[in-house]
C-alpha positions as semicolon CSV with decimal commas, in nm:
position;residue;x (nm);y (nm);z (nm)
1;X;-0,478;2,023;-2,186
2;X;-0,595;2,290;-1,901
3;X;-0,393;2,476;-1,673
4;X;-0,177;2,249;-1,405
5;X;-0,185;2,347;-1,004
6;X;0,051;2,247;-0,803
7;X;-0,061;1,976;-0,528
8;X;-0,053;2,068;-0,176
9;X;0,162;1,860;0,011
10;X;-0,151;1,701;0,209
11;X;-0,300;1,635;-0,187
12;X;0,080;1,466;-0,285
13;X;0,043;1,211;0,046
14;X;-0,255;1,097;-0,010
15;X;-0,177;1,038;-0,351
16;X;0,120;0,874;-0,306
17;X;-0,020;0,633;-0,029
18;X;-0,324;0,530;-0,278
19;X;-0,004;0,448;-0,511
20;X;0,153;0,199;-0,221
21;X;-0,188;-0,004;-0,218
22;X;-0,129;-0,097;-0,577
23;X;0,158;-0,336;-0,709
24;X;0,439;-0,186;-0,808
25;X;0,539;-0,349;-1,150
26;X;0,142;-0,217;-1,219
27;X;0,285;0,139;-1,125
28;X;0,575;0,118;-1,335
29;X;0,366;0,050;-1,660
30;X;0,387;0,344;-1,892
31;X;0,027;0,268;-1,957
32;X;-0,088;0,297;-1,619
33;X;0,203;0,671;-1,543
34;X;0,003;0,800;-1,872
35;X;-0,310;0,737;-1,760
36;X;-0,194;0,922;-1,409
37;X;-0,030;1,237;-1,575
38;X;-0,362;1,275;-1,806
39;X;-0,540;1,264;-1,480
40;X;-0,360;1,544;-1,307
41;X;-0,041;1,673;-1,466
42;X;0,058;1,815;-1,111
43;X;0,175;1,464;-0,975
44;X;0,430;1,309;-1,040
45;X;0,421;0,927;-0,963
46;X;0,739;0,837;-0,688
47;X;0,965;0,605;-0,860
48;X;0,986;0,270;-0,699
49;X;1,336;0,321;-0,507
50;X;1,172;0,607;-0,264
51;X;0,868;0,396;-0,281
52;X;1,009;0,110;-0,170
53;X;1,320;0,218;0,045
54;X;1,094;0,492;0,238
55;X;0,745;0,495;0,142
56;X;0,657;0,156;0,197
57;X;0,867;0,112;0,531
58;X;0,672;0,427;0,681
59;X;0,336;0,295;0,600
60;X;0,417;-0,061;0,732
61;X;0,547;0,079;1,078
62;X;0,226;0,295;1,095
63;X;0,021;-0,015;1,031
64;X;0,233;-0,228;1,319
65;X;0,181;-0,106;1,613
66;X;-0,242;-0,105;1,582
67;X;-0,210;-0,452;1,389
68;X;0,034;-0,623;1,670
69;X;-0,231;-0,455;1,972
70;X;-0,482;-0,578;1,790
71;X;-0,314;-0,969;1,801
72;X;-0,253;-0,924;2,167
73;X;-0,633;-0,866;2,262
74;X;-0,718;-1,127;2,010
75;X;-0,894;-1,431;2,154
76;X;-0,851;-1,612;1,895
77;X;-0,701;-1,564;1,530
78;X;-0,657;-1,758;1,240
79;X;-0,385;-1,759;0,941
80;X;-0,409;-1,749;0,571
81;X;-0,087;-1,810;0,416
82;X;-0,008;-1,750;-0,013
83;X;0,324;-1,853;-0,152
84;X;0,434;-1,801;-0,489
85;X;0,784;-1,727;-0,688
86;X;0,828;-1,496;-0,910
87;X;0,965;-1,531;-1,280
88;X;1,294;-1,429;-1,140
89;X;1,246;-1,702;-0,958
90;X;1,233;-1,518;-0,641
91;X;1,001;-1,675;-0,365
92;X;0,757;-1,514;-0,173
93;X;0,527;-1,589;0,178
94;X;0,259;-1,404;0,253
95;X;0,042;-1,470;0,622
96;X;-0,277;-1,250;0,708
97;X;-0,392;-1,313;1,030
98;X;-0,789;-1,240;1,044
99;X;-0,901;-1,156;1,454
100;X;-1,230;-0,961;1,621
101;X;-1,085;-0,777;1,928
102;X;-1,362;-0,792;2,185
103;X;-1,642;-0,576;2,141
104;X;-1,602;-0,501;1,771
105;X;-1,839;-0,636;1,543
106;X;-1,714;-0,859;1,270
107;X;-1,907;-0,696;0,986
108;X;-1,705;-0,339;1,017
């Protein structure tokens, strides 16, 4: 394999928040942290306690705050809901709300 370089801390972020929009047990797969290190030997994949004790609590309060202004101008707003249990037999509730804020154009 060719020479590694060492990511740039700007390089590492991005990477790792491309890594929160995927599920984690897919990110744990050897398969998938193979394919990754073949890729660019110079990251190294978070494991899923920083990723899920920091990480993903950063991103979700960066999301919030535009998400919740966006409800608040809403006119209107509907709810999808998904609910499923895991084979731990853990259970699990997911709601999306879909809104157009006034003046924005549904197809961007």
């Amino acid at each position: 394999m060719g020479r590694v370089t060492k990511l740039s801390n700007s390089q590492k972020n991005k990477l790792d928040n491309l890594v929160l929009e995927m599920i984690i047990s897919y990110v744990e797969d050897s398969r998938f942290r193979n394919l990754v290190s073949n890729l660019d030997p110079g990251y190294v994949l978070p494991n899923r306690k920083p990723r899920s004790n920091t990480l993903l609590p950063l991103k979700l309060d960066r999301m919030k705050t535009p998400l919740m202004g966006g409800l608040e101008t809403a006119e209107q707003f509907s709810l999808t809901t998904d609910i499923w249990t895991s084979c731990n037999n853990t259970t699990y509730i997911i709601l999306t709300p879909n809104f157009i804020n006034r003046g924005q154009n549904p197809d961007q």
